[in-house]
N, C-alpha and C positions, 0 to 999 in steps of 0.2 A: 504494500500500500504506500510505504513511504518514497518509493523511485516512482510510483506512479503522481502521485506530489510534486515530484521535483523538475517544475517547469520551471523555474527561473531562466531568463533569458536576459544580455547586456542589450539595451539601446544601441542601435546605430551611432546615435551622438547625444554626446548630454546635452545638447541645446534645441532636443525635440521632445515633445510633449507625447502623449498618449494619443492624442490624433490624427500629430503627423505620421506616427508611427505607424500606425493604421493605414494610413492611406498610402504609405511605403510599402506597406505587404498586401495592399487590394494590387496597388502595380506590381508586384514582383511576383505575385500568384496568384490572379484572380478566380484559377477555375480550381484551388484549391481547398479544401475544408478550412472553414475559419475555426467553427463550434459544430463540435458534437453532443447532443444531451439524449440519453436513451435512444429513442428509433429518429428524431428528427436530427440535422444536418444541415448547413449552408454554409456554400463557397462565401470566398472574401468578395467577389461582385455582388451575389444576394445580400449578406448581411449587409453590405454598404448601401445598397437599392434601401432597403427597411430602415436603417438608419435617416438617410436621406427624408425620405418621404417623414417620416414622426419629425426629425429637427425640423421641417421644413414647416410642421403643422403645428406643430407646439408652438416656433417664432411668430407664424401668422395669424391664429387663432388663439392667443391668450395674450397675457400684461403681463410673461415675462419681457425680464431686462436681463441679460447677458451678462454674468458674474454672480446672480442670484443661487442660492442654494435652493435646489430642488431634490424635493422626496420623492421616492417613489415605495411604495407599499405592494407588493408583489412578492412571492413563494419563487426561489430559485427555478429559472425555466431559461430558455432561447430567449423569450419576450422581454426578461428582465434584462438579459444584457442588452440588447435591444435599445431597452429605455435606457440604458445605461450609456450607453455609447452616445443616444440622441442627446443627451443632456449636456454632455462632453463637448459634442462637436457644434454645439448651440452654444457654447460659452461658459457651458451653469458647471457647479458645484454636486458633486451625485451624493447624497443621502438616503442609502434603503431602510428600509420601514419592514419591519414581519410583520403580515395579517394576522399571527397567532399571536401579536402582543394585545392588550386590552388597550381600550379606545383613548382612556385618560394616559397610556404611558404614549401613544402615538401622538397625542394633541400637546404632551410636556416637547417631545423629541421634535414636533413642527413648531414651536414657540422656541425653544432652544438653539435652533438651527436658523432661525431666524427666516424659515424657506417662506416663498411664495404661495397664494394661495392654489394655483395651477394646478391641474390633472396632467397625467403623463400615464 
């Protein structure tokens, strides 16, 4: 279990962020597996396509501002990194949320955080 863990990998250069970094391996391997979770899968093109469209809808459809911390509240899936990435490449600050917390520890961790009122 613990070599299957041991993904750590170096940056191409310490003066790129997690998104350039991404879009440096959608180019260098687009029809490659990005994520695998149970039976579902997608290349570094797809993820990027779903990325795209959510940052794209999130900027256009809500009052976020770029640098805001946003939550997302979702069960580990494809979807959450997903939202995860969108958040990223929109600007924002990523905060997950477990749906199996109670409502008052989610609404202390959304005040805390200082996030946005947004959906994602």
């Amino acid at each position: 279990m613990a070599s299957m863990n041991n993904t750590q990998t170096l940056f191409s250069s310490s003066n790129h962020c997690i998104k350039q970094e991404f879009i440096q391996q959608v180019n260098k391997q687009s029809q490659k597996i990005a994520i695998e979770l149970d039976e579902q899968s997608l290349t570094y093109n797809e993820l990027l396509y779903y990325v795209q469209c959510l940052s794209l809808q999130f900027l256009t459809n809500s009052n976020y501002i770029p640098g805001n911390v946003v939550c997302q509240c979702i069960d580990g899936s494809i979807s959450m990194f997903i939202g995860m990435l969108s958040i990223i490449m929109a600007g924002g600050s990523y905060c997950l949320l477990s749906p199996r917390d109670h409502e008052h520890r989610l609404q202390s961790l959304i005040v805390q955080t200082q996030s946005s009122n947004d959906a994602l």
